[in-house]
C-alpha positions as CSV (number, residue, x, y, z in Angstrom):
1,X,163.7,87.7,146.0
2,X,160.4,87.6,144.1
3,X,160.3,88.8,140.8
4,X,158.3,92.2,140.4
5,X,156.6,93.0,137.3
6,X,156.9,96.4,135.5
7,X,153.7,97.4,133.2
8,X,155.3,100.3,132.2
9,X,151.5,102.1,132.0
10,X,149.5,104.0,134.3
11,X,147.2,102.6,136.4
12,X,144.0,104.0,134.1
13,X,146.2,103.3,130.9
14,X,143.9,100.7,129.6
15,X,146.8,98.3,128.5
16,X,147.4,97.9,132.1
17,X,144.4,96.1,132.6
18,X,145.0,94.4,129.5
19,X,149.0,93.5,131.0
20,X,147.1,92.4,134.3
21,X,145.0,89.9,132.5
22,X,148.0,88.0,130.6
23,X,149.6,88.2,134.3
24,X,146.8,86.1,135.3
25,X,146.2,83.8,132.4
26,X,149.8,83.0,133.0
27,X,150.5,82.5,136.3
28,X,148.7,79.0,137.3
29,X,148.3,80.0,141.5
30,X,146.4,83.1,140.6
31,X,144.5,81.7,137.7
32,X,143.4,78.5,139.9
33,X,142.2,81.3,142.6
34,X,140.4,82.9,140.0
35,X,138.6,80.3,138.8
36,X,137.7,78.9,142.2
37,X,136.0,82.6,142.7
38,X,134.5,82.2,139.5
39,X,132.8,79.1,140.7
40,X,131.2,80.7,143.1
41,X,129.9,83.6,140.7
42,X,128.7,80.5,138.7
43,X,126.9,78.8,141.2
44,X,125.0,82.1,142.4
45,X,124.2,83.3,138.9
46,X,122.6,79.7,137.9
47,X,120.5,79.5,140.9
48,X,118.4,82.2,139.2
49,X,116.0,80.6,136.7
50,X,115.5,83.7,134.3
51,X,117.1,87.3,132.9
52,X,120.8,87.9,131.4
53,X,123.8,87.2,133.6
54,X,126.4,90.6,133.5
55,X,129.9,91.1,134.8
56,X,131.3,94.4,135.8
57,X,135.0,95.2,135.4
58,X,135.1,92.1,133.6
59,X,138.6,93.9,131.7
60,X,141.3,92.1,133.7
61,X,139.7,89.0,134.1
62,X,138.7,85.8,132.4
63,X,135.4,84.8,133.3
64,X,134.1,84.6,129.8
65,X,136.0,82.1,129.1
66,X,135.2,79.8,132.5
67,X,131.0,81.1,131.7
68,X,130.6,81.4,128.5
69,X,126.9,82.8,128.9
70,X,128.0,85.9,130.8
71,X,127.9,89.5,128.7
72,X,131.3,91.1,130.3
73,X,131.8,95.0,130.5
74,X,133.7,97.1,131.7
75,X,134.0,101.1,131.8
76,X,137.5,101.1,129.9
77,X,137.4,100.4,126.0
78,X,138.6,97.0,126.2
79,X,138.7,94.4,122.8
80,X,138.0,91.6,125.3
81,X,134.8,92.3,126.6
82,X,131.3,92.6,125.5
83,X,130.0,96.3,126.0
84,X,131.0,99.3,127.5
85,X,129.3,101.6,130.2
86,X,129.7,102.7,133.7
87,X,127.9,100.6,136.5
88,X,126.4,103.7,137.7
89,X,124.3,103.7,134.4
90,X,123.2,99.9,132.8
91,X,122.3,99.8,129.5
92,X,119.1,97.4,130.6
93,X,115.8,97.7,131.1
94,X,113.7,97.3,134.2
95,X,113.8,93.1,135.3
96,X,116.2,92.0,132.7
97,X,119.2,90.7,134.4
98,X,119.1,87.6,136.4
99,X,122.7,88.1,138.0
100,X,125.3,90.7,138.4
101,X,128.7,89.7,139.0
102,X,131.8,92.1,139.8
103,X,135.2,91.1,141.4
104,X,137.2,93.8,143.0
105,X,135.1,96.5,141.4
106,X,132.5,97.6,143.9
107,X,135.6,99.5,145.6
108,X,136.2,101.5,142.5
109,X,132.8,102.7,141.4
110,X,132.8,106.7,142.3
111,X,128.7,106.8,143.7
112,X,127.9,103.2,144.7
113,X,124.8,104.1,145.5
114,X,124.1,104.8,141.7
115,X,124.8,101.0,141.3
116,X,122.8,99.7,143.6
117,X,119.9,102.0,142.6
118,X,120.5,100.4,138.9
119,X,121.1,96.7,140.1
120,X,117.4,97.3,142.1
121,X,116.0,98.6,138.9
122,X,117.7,96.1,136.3
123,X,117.1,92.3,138.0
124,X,114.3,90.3,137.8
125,X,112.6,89.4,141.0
126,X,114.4,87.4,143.4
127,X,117.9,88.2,140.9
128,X,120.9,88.6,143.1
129,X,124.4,90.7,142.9
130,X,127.5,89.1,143.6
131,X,130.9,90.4,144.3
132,X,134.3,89.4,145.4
133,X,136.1,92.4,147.5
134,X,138.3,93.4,150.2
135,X,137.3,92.1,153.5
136,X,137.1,94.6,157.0
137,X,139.2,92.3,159.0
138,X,142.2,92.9,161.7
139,X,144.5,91.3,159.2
140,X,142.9,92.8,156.1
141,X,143.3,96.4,157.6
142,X,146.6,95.7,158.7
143,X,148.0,94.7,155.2
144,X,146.0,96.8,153.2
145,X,147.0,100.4,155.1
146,X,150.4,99.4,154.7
147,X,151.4,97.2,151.9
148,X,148.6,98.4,149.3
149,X,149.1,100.7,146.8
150,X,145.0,101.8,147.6
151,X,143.3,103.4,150.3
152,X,141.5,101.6,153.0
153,X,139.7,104.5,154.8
154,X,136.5,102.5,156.9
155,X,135.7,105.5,158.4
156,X,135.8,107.2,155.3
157,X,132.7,108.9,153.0
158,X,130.4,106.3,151.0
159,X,131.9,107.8,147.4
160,X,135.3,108.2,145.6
161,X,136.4,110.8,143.6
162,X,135.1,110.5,139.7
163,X,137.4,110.3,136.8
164,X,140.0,107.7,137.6
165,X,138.5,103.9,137.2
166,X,141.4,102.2,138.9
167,X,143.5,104.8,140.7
168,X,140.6,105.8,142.5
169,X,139.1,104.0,145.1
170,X,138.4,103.2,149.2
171,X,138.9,99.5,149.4
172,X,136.5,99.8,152.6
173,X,133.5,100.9,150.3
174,X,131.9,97.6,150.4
175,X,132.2,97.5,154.3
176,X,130.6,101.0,154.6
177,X,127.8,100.2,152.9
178,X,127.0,96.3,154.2
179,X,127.7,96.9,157.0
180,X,128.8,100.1,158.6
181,X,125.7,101.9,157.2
182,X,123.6,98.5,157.2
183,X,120.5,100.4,158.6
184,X,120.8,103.0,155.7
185,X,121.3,100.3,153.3
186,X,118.1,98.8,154.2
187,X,115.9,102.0,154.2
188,X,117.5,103.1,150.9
189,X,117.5,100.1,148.7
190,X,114.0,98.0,150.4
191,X,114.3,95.5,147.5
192,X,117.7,94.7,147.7
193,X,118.2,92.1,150.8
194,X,121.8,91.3,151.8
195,X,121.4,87.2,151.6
196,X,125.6,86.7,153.0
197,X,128.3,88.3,153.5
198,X,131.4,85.8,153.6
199,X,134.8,86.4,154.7
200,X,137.8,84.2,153.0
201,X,140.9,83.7,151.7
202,X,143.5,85.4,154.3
203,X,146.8,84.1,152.6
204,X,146.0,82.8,149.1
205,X,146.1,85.9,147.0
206,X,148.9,87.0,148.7
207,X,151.1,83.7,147.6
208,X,149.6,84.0,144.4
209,X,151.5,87.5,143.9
210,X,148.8,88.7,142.3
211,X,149.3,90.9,139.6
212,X,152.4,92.6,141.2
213,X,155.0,89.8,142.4
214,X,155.6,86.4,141.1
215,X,154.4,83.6,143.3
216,X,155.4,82.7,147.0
217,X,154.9,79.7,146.4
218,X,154.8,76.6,143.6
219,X,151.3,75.4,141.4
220,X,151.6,72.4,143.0
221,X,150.9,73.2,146.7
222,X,148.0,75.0,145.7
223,X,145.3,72.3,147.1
224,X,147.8,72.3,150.4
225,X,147.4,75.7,151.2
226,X,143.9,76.0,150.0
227,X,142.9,72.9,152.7
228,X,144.7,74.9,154.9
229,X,142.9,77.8,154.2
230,X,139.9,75.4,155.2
231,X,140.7,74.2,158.2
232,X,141.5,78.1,159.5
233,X,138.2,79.1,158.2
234,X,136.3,79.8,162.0
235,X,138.9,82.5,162.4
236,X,137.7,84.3,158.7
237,X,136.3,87.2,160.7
238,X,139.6,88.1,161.8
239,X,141.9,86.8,159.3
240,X,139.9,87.2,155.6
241,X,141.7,89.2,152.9
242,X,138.5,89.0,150.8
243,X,134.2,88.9,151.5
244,X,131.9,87.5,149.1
245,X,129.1,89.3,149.3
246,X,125.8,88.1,147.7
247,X,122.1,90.6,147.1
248,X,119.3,89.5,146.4
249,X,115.9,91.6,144.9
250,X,113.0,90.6,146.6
């Protein structure tokens, strides 16, 4: 049987999110998954010539430490990250940020459209928001309506109840707005353009353990199962655990 790992803290206790991050910095499958992610935050932020590059929700993460350049937040009062503030208010000024990152936070924020109203106002022209979230597929509804502690309502309301940061969310957020509601997207936010949205990963987190479980599976076969991962790719729209999905402000 798997190992199971007991925080002992609440969900919105801040040394949970604190517990999750040594989880990650020590468990070599989910920290290689991590940083493969982060590559991809990398390589969107740096194809944007000018403005500050933020992450969101940076607390249980590590991406400082991969992109040293990045100012990480996060909404808890955290000693490892750079500011604090909720992404439904951004301590910037008008064009200032070249790239927003965020992964698994877009699902949490209570009014998303409060973000993306302060993502159009805060990036420079042709800056771009990217974030790593749930995915809307068969398998991804499947596993997350029955073997996740958070909702996954895709027919739900496009906001969450305030007041909890991590206990309270619709992992389908992202789905309602980018697509469900594309049309409303579009009218609401005319400067943000939705450059990809890219479905991935159906098995890796899950042999990872994430923060929960101790791996399925050994370091070593990690490059295995990613190829395999690979070759399975044309069946993403079905199969994806996760989306990448990248903005852009025209």
């Amino acid at each position: 049987m798997f190992k199971k790992y007991d925080i002992g803290f609440s969900l919105d206790d801040p040394r949970t999110t604190l517990a999750h991050r040594d989880i990650i910095l020590n468990k070599p499958f989910l920290k290689r998954l991590y940083q493969d992610w982060y590559k991809e935050f990398m390589n969107v932020a740096k194809s944007v010539n000018n403005g500050k590059y933020l992450e969101i929700g940076s607390g249980g993460g590590f991406l400082k430490e991969e992109f040293p350049e990045v100012i990480t937040s996060d909404i808890l009062d955290l000693p490892v990250v750079d500011k604090v503030f909720s992404a439904e208010q951004l301590p910037y000024g008008e064009n200032e940020l070249g790239c927003i990152m965020m992964l698994n936070v877009f699902h949490h924020i209570p009014k998303p459209y409060l973000f993306l109203q302060e993502a159009e106002r805060t990036l420079v022209k042709g800056g771009k928001v990217v974030m790593v979230e749930p995915a809307n597929s068969a398998l991804g509804r499947f596993i997350y309506k029955r073997f996740h502690h958070e909702p996954f309502v895709e027919n739900g309301p496009r906001e969450i109840e305030p007041g909890n940061p991590l206990s309270n969310s619709n992992q389908a957020l992202p789905y309602i707005y980018f697509e469900r509601d594309l049309e409303k997207f579009r009218k609401d936010f005319p400067k943000l353009k939705i450059v990809s949205i890219k479905y991935h990963s159906p098995f890796m987190y899950v042999l990872s353990g994430g923060v929960s479980r101790s791996a399925m599976v050994p370091y070593f076969m990690y490059e295995f199962f990613k190829g395999l991962e690979k070759l399975l790719s044309p069946l993403n729209r079905q199969i994806g655990l996760f989306c990448t999905v990248v903005l852009e402000k025209q």
